[in-house]
N, C-alpha and C positions, 0 to 999 in steps of 0.2 A: 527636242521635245515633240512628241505626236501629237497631230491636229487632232482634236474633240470633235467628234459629228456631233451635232445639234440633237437630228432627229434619235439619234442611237440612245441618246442621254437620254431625250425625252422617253421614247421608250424604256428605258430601265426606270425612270421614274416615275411611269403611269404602272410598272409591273408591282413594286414597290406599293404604292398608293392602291393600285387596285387588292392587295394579299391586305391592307391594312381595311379597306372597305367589308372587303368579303369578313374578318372578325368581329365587325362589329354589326354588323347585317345578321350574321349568326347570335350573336349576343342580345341585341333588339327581338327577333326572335323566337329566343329562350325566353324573354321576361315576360311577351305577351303571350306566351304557351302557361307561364305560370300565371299572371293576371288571369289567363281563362279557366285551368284549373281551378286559381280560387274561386273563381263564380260557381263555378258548377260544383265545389264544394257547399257552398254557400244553400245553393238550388237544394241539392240533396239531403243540410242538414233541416232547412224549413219543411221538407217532402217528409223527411222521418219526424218531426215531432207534429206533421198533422195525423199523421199514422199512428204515432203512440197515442194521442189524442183521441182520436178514432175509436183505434181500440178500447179505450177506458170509456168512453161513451157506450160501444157495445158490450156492456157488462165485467171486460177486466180488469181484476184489480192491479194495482201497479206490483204488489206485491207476487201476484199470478204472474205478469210479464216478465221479473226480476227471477221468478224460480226456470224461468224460461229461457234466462240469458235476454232479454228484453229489455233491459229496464230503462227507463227514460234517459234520449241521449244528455239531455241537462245535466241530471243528476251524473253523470258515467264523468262527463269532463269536468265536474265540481270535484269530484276524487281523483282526480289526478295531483301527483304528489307536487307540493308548492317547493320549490327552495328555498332554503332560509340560509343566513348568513349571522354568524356567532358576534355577540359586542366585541368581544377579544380582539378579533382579525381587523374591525374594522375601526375602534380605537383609537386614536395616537398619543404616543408613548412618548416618554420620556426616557432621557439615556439611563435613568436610573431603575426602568419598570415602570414606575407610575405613570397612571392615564391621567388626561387631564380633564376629567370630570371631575377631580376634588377642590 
């Protein structure tokens, strides 16, 4: 049987441990590039509705900003399409069809 060097192991195990540090070094981050994105989403969307703001105080109407491509950020993510999900799918059935809300 071949003798194990100590220190050889050891180094394979800090090679090991270290490749598992560095993915998660990388991962940590991604999250705070993303936590900082959102802020500065955040920043930008309070920047545009004092802007839309603004401008409807300086005389435009919202309707004038909308023919403009403009239109208030509020309203733009209120129309965004909702998902909905059908009673049917989410029901339970019985082996015969029937739901059992009867």
């Amino acid at each position: 049987m071949p003798t194990i060097d100590i220190e050889q192991t050891r180094n394979q195990a800090r090679a090991l441990l270290d490749s598992r540090i560095e993915s998660v070094t990388t991962l940590v981050k991604t999250r705070q590039r993303i936590t900082d994105l959102r802020e500065q989403l955040a920043d930008a969307e309070r920047e545009d509705k004092r802007a839309y703001v603004r401008a409807t105080k300086d005389g435009w109407s919202p309707e004038e900003l909308k023919k403009l491509g403009l239109e208030s950020g509020a309203a733009a993510r209120r129309r965004k399409p909702a998902t909905t999900r059908t009673s049917d799918e989410n029901s339970p059935s019985t082996d015969d069809g029937v739901t059992g809300a009867e």
